[in-house]
C-alpha positions in Angstrom: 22.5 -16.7 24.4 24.2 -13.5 23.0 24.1 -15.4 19.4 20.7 -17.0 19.5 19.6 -12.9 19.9 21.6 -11.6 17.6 20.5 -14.5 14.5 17.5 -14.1 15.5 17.6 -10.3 15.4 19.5 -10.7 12.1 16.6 -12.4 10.6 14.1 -10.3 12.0 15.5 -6.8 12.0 17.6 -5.4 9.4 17.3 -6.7 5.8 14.5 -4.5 4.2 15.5 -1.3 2.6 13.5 2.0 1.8 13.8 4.6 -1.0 14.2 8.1 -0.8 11.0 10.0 -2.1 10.5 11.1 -5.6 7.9 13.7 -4.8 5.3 11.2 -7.1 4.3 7.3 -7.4 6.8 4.5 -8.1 5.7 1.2 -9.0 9.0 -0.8 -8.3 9.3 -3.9 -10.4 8.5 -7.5 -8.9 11.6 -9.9 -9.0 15.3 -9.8 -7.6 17.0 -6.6 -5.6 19.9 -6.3 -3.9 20.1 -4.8 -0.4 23.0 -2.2 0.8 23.1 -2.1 4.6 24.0 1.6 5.9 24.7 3.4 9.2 23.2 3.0 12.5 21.1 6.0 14.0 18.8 6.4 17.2 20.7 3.9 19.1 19.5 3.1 22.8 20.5 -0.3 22.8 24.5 0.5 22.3 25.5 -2.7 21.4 29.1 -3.6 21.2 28.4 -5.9 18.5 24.6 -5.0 17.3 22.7 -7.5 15.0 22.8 -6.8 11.4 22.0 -9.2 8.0 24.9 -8.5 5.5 24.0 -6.8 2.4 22.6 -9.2 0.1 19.9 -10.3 -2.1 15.5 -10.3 -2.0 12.8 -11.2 -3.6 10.3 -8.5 -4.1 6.5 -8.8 -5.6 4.5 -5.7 -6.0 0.8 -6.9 -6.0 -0.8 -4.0 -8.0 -3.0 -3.2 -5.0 -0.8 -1.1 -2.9 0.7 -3.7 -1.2 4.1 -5.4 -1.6 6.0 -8.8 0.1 9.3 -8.8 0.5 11.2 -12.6 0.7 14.8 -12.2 2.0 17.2 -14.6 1.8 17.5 -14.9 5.6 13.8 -14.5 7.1 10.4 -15.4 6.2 8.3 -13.1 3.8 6.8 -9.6 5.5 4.2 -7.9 4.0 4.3 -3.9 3.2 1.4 -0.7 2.2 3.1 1.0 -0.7 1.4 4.5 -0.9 2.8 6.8 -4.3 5.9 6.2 -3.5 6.3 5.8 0.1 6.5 2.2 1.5 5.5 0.9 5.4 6.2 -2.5 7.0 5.2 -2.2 10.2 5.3 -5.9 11.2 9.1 -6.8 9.2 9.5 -9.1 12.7 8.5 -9.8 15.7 10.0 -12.2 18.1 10.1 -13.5 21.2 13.7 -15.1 22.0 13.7 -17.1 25.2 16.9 -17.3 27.1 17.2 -21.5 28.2 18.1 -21.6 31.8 16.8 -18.4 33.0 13.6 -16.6 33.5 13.8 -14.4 30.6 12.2 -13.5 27.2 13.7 -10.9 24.8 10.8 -10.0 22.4 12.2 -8.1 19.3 9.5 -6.2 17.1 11.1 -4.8 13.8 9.2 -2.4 10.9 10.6 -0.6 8.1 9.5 2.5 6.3 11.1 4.4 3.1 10.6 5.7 -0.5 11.2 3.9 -3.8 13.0 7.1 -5.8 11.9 5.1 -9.2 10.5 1.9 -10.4 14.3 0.3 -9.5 15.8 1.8 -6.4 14.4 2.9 -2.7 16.2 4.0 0.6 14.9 4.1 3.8 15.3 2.6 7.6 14.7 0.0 10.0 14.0 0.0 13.6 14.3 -2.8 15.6 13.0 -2.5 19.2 13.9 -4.6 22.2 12.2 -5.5 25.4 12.6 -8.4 27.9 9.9 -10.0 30.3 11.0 -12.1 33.6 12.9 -11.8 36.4 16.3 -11.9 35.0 16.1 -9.5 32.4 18.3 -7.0 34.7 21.1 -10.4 34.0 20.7 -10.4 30.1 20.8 -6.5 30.1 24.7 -6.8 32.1 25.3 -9.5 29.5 24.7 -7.4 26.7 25.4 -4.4 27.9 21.9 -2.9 27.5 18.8 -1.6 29.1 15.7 -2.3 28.5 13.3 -1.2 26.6 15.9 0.2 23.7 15.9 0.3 19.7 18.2 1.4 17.4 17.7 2.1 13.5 19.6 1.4 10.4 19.6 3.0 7.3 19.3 1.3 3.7 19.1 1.2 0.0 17.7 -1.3 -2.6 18.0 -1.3 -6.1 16.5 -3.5 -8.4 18.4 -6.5 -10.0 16.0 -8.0 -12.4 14.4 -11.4 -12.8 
């Protein structure tokens, strides 16, 4: 159970980064960037062993309209506003893991905010937030060590690795 929740998590929670602000309006570049994981923050969940994607590689295509998808290597494509430079993805994930055997459902939503700095590099966070439904949530919560409802945020940078 504890590894179907955290893949799934993995997938659906921390992969996308953010930039820090420029002040004016990036337009990053469509193609390949590479992903930089950073610290957790805001933890409620306090997770011995929280679910986290490795650093890694995405696929990103700017549209032109103020809008952006993002393709990691690990989850399917989520859609992001891109405002001057400031970026939101408030729907990066959202699932609903169902624990076999028991009467539980652990729905994870995850969204991601940041700033692209230039045309080639961003930094920003990810939440995920975590909530179970069914009569033996208060089991999975021993299990993992948690209550429920909880999030926790990372931090993370992107920079742009070409085509």
């Amino acid at each position: 159970m504890r590894r179907a929740i955290m893949i799934t998590t993995a997938a659906a929670a921390i992969l996308w980064a953010g930039c820090d602000g420029n002040g004016g309006s990036a337009e990053p570049r469509s193609g390949a960037w590479n992903f930089t994981r950073g610290e957790i923050f805001d933890d409620t969940c306090n997770f011995s062993d929280p679910p986290l994607d490795p650093n890694g590689a995405f696929s990103l295509t700017n549209h032109g309209d103020g809008t952006l998808t993002i393709t990691p290597n690990s989850a399917d494509p989520f859609q992001c506003s891109l405002s001057s430079s400031d970026f939101d993805c408030p729907s990066r994930a959202d699932e609903d893991i169902t624990v076999t055997g028991i009467d539980a459902v652990v729905h994870v939503q995850a969204s991601a905010e940041g700033s692209f700095s230039s045309d080639t590099a961003c930094a920003g966070h990810e939440t995920g937030d975590f909530s179970c439904t069914g009569t033996a949530c208060a089991a999975v919560q021993t299990y993992l060590g948690t209550t429920f409802p909880c999030s926790y945020s990372v931090r993370f940078t992107a920079v742009y690795a070409g085509f």
